[in-house]
N, C-alpha and C positions, 0 to 999 in steps of 0.2 A: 498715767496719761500716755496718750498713744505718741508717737514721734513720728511730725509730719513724713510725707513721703518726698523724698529728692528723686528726679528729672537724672540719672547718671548716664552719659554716653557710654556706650559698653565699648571698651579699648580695642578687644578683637576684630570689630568691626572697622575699625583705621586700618587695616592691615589692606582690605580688598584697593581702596584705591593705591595704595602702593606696587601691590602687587601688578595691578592692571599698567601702572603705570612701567612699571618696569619690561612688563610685556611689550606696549607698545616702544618704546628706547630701545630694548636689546632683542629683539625675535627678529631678524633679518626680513625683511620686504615691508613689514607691514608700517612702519611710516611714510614709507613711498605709495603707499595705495593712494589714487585719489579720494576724497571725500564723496564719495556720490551721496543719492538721495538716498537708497541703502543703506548705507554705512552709517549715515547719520540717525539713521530710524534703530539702528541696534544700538548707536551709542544712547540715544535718547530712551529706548528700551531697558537698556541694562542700566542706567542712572535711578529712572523711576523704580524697576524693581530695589536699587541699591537701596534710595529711600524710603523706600515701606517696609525694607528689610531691618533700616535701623530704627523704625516706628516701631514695629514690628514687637522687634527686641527691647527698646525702653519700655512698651504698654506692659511686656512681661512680668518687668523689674523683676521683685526677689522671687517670682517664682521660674526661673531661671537654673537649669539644673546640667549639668555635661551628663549626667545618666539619668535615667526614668524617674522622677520622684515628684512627689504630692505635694507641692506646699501650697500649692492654691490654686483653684477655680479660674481663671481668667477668661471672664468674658463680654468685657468691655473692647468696643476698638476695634481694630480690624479683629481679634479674637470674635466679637459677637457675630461675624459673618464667615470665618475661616478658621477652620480647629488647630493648623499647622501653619499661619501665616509666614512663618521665617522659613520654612521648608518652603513654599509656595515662592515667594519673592528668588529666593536666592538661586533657585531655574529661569527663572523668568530675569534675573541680572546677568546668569552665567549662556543662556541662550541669545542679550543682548550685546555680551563681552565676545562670542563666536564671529555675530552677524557682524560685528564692526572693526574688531580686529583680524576678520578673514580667516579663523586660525580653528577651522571646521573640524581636526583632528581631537578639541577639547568638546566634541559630542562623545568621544568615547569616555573620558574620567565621568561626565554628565550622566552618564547611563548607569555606572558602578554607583554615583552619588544618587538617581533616584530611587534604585534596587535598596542601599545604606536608610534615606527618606522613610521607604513603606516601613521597613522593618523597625524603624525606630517608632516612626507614628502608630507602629501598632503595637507596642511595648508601653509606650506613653497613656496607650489608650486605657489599657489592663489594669494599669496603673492608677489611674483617677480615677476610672472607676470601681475598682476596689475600695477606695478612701470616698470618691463623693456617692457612689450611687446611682439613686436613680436623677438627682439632680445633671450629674454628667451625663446618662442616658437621655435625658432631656436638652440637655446642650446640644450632645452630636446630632440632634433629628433635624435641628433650627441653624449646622453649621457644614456646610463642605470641606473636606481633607481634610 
């Protein structure tokens, strides 16, 4: 008998608000910035991506891998409309965490990170489809990045 499936928050993911937060407390100016209408639209940008980010990552669950590996098809969820939705989000949180912490210089790690993105999504790619097939060839047609 199968063992239902548990809902796990993935702990890595605790890490980003800490981090942010610790940016804004100790990086000099940037809690002096006013809040403008900007500022807020990045914070409010980098939140939403954060959240789709941690969707993102529980829709995964056990097919969840730190290197390229097969465990399964996932294409429920944002999966069913985006082949790389944690890659996807986690630009769309770090180009929110820029616009509203001011701190324009972290476009440069952004760039190395989505140069790191392509090359992993296309390792990943190689990947399932060697194990699913033409079934995965028929996912990427119906899915973006």
């Amino acid at each position: 008998m199968e063992e239902p499936r548990r809902l796990r928050f993935p702990i890595p993911a605790m890490v980003v608000p800490v981090v942010v937060g610790l940016l804004y407390l100790f990086v000099p100016g940037v809690r002096e910035r006013p809040w403008t209408a900007w500022r807020i639209g990045g914070a409010a940008f980098a939140a939403a991506g954060y959240i789709l980010f941690v969707i993102s990552r529980i829709q995964l669950g056990n097919s969840f891998s730190v290197s390229a590996q097969a465990k399964g098809l996932v294409t429920h969820g944002l999966y069913a409309r985006i082949r790389n939705p944690i890659y996807v989000f986690v630009v769309v949180m770090w180009v929110g965490l820029v616009v509203a912490l001011h701190l324009y210089w972290l476009f440069i790690p952004l760039l190395a990170l989505l140069v790191m993105q392509v090359i992993r999504a296309s390792r990943e790619a190689k990947v399932l489809q060697a194990k699913f097939g033409q079934a995965y060839i028929d996912y990427r047609k119906q899915t973006w990045f």
